[in-house]
C-alpha positions in Angstrom: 80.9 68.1 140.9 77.5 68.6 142.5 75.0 70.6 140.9 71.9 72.6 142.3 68.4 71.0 141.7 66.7 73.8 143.5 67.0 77.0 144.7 65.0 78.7 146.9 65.4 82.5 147.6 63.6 84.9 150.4 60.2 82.7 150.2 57.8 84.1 152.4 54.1 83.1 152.6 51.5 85.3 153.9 46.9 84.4 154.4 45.5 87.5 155.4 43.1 87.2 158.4 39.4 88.9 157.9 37.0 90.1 160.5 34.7 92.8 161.2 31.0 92.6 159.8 32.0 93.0 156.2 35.0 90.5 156.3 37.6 92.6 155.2 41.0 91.7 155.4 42.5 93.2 158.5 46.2 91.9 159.2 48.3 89.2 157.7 49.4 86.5 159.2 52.9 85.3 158.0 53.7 81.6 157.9 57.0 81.4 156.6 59.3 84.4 156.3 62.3 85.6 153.9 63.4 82.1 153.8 66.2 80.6 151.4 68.0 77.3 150.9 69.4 75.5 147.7 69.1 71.5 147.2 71.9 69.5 145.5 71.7 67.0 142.9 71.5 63.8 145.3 70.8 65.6 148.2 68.7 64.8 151.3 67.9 67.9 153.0 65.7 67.7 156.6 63.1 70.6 157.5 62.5 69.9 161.6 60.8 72.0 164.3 57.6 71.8 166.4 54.1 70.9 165.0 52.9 74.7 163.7 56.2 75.8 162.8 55.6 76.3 159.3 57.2 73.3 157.6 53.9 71.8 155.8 53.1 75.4 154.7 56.8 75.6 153.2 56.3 71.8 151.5 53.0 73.0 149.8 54.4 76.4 148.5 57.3 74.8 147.0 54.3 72.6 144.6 52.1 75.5 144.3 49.5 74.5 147.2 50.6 77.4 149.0 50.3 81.4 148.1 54.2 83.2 147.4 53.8 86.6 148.5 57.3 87.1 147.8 59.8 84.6 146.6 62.4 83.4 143.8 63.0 79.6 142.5 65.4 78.3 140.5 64.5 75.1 139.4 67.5 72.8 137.6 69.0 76.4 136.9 65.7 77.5 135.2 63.7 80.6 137.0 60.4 79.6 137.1 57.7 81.6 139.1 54.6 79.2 140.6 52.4 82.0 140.4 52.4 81.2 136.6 50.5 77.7 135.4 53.0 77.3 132.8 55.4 77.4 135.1 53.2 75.7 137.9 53.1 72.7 135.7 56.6 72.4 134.4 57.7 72.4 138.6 55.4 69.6 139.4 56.9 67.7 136.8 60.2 67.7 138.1 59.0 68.1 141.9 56.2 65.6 143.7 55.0 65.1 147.3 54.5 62.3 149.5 52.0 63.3 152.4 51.8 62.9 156.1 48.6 60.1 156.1 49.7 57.0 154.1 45.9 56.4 154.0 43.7 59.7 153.7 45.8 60.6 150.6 45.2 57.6 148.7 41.7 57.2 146.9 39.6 54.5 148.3 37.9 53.7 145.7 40.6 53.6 143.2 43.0 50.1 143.1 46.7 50.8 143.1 46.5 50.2 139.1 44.1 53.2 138.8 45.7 54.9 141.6 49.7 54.8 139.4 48.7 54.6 135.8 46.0 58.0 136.0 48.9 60.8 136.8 51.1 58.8 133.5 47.4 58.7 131.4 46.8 62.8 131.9 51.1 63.5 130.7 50.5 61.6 127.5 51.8 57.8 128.0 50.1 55.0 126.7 48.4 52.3 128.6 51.1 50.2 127.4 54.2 52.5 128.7 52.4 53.1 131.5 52.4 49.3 132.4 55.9 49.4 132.2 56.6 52.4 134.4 54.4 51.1 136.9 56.0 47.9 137.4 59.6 49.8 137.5 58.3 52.2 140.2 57.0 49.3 142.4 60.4 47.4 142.2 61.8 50.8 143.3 59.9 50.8 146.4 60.0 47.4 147.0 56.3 45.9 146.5 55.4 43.3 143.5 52.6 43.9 140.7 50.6 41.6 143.0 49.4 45.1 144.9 48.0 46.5 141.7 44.4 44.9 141.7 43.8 45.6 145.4 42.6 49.0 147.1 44.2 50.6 149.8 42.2 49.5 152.7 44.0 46.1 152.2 47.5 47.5 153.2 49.2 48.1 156.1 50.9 52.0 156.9 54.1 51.0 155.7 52.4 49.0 152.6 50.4 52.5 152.0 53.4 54.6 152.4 55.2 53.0 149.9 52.2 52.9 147.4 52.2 57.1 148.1 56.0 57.3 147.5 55.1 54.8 144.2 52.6 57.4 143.0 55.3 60.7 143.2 58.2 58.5 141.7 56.1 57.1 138.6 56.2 60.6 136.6 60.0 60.2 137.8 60.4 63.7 139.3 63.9 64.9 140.0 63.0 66.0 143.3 60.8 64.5 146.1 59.2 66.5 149.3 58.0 64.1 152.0 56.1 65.6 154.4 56.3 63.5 157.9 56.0 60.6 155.8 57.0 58.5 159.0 55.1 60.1 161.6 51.8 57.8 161.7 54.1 54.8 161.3 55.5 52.5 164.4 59.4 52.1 164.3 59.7 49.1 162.4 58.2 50.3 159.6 60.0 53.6 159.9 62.7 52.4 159.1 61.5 50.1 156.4 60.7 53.6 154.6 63.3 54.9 155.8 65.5 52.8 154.0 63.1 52.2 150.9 64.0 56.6 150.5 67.9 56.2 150.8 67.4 53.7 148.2 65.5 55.6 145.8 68.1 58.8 146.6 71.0 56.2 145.6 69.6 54.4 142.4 66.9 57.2 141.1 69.8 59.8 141.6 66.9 62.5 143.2 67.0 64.8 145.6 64.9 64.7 148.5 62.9 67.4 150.8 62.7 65.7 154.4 60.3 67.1 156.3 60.1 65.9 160.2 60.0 66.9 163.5 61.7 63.5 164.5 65.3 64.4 165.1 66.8 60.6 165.2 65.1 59.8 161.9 66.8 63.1 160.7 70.0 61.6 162.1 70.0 58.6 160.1 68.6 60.0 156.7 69.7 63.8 155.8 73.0 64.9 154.5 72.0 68.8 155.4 69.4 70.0 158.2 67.3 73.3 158.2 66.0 74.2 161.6 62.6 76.3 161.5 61.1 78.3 163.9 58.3 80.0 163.3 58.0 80.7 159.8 62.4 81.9 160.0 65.5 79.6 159.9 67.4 79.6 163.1 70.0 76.9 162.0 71.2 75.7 159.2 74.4 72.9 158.2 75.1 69.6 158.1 73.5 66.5 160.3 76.5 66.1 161.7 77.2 69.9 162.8 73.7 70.2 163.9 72.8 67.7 165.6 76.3 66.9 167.6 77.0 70.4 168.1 74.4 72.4 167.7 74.9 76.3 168.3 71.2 78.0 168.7 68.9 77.5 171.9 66.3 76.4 170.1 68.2 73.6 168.4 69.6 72.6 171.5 65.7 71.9 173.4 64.8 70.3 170.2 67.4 68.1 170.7 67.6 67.4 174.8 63.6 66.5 174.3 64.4 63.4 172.1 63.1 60.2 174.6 65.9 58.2 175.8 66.0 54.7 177.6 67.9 56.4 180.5 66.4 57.2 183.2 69.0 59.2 185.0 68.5 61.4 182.0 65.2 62.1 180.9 63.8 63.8 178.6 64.0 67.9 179.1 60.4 69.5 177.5 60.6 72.7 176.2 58.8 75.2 178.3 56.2 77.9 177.1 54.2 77.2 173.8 54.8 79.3 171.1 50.9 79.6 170.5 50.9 81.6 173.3 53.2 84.0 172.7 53.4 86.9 170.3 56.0 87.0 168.0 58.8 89.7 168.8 58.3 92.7 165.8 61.9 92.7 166.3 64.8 90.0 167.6 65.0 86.7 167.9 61.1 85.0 168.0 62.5 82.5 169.8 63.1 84.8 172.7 60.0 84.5 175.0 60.7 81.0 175.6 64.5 81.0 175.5 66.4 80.2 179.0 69.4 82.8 177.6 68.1 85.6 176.4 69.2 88.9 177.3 67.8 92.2 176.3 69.4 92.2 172.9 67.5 89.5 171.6 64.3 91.3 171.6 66.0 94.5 170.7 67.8 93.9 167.4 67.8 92.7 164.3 69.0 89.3 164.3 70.6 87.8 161.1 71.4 84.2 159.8 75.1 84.4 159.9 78.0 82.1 160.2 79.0 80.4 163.3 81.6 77.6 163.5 80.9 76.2 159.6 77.4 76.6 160.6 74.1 79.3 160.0 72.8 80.6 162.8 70.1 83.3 164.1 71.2 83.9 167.6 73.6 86.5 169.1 75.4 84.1 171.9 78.5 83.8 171.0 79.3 86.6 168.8 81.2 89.5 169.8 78.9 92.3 171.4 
């Protein structure tokens, strides 16, 4: 029977915005907004939407990088609150990142020995244990202790990429966030990663955080997906639901803008930049740029509710 890892209830995450000749704090701006989600045992869970959406800003609140204004987590059935460094430090032992740059987030002046073995030296293992661990976590990712006396400049992206996934899996966290951990790699190694992740989900028995705006690689690695949209969910259920029948507009222009070899069917770009726009106080956000909307959308209250087995935020197809 599967079990909840993690538990995530009505996050939001709020950095006020200062101006006037004092500096005082004048509005807030809100990145990510009464948002909730749980995480199986096991489970790869995908976070997609456009670049600004909010997705990097949900990754770092969930390892304390991030301010919760308001927010409940349940953590392998333990409430734990990140505000506290107790607390703070009990989550990143059992939760750890991989970030976007395979190379920026690696010292360079550290070998891949000093890069693995210093997070195991500051939690209390011995050189000696450490040695061990180390050489486990590299088999796990698929790279030999012939990498350990070298420095990252001596890798390729992929190499790096896995030396960065090495470096969250050595304190062996139950969960794992990777945050467009494939983005600044070509295909080939994409899926090389790709499939060095499913393995880890299948042998380490973690759950993984899958964080993309690349809806094929999405496809072919998450069990569950999470569309985001400015800081709210707009759809939520599995790949499969989603991504072959996918019931919000937004979802839908996500998915007609994947690239395809086809020529009699490009791809169809999403008009209207969400920059640009300011967010409805009420409705759907989405609405300014939506090719459906209808004076509703900006008019009421919009819940997450279920449509066809799935979550949605959107008011077409419901009964008026």
């Amino acid at each position: 029977m599967a079990t909840e890892a993690l538990t995530i209830e009505n996050l939001t995450v709020r950095y006020p915005m200062r101006g006037g000749v004092l500096g005082r704090v004048q509005q807030f701006f809100t990145a990510v907004e009464d948002f909730s989600f749980s995480l199986e045992t096991g489970e790869i869970l995908a976070i997609v939407g456009e670049s600004g959406c909010g997705k990097s800003t949900l990754a770092q609140a969930l390892v304390g990088l991030a301010p919760w204004t308001i927010g409940k987590m349940t953590l392998l059935g333990e409430e734990l609150k990140p505000s506290s460094r107790k607390d703070l430090t009990l989550i990143r032992r059992q939760m750890q990142m991989v970030f976007q740059d395979p190379f920026s987030s690696l010292n360079p002046r550290q070998t891949v020995s000093e890069i693995l073995m210093y997070p195991l030296l500051a939690r209390g293992f011995s050189r000696i244990e450490s040695s061990q661990k180390i050489k486990e976590t590299l088999s796990l990712v698929g790279l030999s202790t012939e990498v350990l006396s070298r420095f990252p400049h001596a890798f390729s992206g992929g190499q790096r990429q896995r030396i960065g996934i090495a470096r969250s899996l050595v304190l062996s966290p139950k969960i794992l966030i990777c945050d467009e951990v494939t983005s600044a790699l070509d295909v080939s190694v994409q899926a090389q990663v790709i499939q060095v992740l499913d393995e880890i989900r299948r042998q380490a028995g973690i759950s993984l955080i899958f964080i993309s705006h690349d809806m094929q690689v999405v496809r072919a690695l998450a069990d569950n997906v999470i569309v985001m949209y400015l800081g709210q969910i707009m759809e939520k259920g599995s790949v499969s639901q989603v991504l072959n029948s996918p019931k919000h507009p937004y979802t839908k222009a996500l998915i007609k803008s994947i690239p395809t070899l086809d020529r009699e069917h490009p791809p169809e770009i999403l008009e209207g930049d969400w920059a640009t726009h300011a967010s409805p106080k009420t409705g759907c956000r989405f609405a300014p740029r939506c090719p459906q909307r209808m004076p509703r959308c900006t008019e009421d209250s919009i819940p997450l509710d279920s449509m066809d087995s799935v979550l949605c935020r959107c008011i077409l197809g419901r009964p008026s």
